[in-house]
N, C-alpha and C positions, 0 to 999 in steps of 0.2 A: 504494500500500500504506500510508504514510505517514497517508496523507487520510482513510483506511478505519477506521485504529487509533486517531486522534486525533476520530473522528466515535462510535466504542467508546467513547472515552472522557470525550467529553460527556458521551455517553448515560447512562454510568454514573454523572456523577456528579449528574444532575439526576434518576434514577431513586430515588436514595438522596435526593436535597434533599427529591423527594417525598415519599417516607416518615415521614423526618423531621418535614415540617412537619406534616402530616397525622396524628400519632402526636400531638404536640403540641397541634396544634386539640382535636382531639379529646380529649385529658386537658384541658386550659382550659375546655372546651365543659361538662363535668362538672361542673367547682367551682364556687360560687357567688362570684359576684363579692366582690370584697371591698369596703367601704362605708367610705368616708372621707368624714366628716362636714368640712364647711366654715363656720365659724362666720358667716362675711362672708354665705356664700350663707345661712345658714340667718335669720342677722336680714335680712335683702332681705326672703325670704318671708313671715317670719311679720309684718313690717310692712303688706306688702300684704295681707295677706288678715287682718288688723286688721275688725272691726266699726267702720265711719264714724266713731260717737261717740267711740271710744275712738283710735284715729287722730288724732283735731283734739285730744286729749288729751295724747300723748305724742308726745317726741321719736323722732326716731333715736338719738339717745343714749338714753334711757330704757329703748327697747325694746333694746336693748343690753346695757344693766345689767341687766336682768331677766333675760333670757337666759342673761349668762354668770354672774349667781346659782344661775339652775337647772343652770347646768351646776355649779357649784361642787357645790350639792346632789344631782346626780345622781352624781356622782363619789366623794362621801364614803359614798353604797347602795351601792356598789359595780357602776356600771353601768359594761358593757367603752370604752374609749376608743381613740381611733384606732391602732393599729397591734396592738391586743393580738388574740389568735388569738383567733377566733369559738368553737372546740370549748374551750377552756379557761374561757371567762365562764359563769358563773353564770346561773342564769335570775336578772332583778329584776326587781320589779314596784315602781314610783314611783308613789304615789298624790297626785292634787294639791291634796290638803290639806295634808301634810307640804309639798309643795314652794310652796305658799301662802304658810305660815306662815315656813320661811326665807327666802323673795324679802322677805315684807314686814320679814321680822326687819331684814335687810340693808339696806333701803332707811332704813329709816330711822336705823342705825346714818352710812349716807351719806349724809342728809340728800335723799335725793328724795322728794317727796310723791306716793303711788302710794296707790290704796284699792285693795282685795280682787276687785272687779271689775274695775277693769283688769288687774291680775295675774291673773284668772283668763282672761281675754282670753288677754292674749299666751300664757301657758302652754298655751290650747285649742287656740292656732295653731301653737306649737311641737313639742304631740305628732301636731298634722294634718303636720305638718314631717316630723316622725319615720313617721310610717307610710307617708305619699310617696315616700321615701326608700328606705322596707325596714328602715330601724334598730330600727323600734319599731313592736308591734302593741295592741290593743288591751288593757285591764287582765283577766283571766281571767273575773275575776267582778263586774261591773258594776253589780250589782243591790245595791251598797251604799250606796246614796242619793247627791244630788246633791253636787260636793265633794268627792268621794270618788273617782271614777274616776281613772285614770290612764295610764301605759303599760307597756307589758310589754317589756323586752328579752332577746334567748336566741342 
């Protein structure tokens, strides 16, 4: 009798574990991930997938400092950053003339020597970064001449 009640009372309570998890998959399976950006990983990327010329160009530090310029720059648009709720951001749209124009401010406020095409390099490979990713899609409206494109975050 003993064997019978305590065989009851597995059952019940692995009948409920299932529910449980199951109830839970399933609300998880709904939401969309949530996207934590990795600065380390995101300069790895945009180094490699650099154009050759511009590669034998810049460091890893370089490509570094540009990046976390544009992020500085992306930050003062008001684009959402790691932990902030996705439904509370803003849509923004970063166009990468404006973020050109601060990379090269900065750079040389620091003393690195960087022209407008290699920033515009790494910045190409940071928003192919961002849309790989799912952070960031395409600028809306594209057809604002060359310069001008950007990325869109929401």
């Amino acid at each position: 009798m003993g064997v019978v009640i305590g065989a009851m009372v597995v059952a019940m309570v692995l009948a409920i574990a299932a529910v449980v998890i199951g109830r839970e998959a399933s609300r998880l399976s709904a939401q969309a991930p949530r996207l934590v950006f990795d600065v380390e990983e995101a300069v790895d990327w945009v180094a490699e997938h650099l154009p050759l010329d511009v590669a034998a160009r810049l460091s890893y530090d370089d490509v570094r400092a540009i990046v976390d310029w544009s992020l500085e720059h992306f930050r003062s648009m008001g684009v959402p950053q790691n932990g902030d709720s996705p439904e509370a951001a803003p849509h923004v749209v970063v166009r990468d003339a404006d973020t050109i124009a601060y990379v090269l401010a900065q750079a040389e406020v620091h003393g690195l020597d960087v022209d407008r095409a290699e920033v515009d390099a790494v910045l190409e490979a940071e928003f192919a970064y961002f849309e790989m990713i799912g952070a960031a899609g395409p600028a809306p409206d594209e057809e604002d001449g060359p310069g001008n494109a950007g990325a869109s975050w929401n």
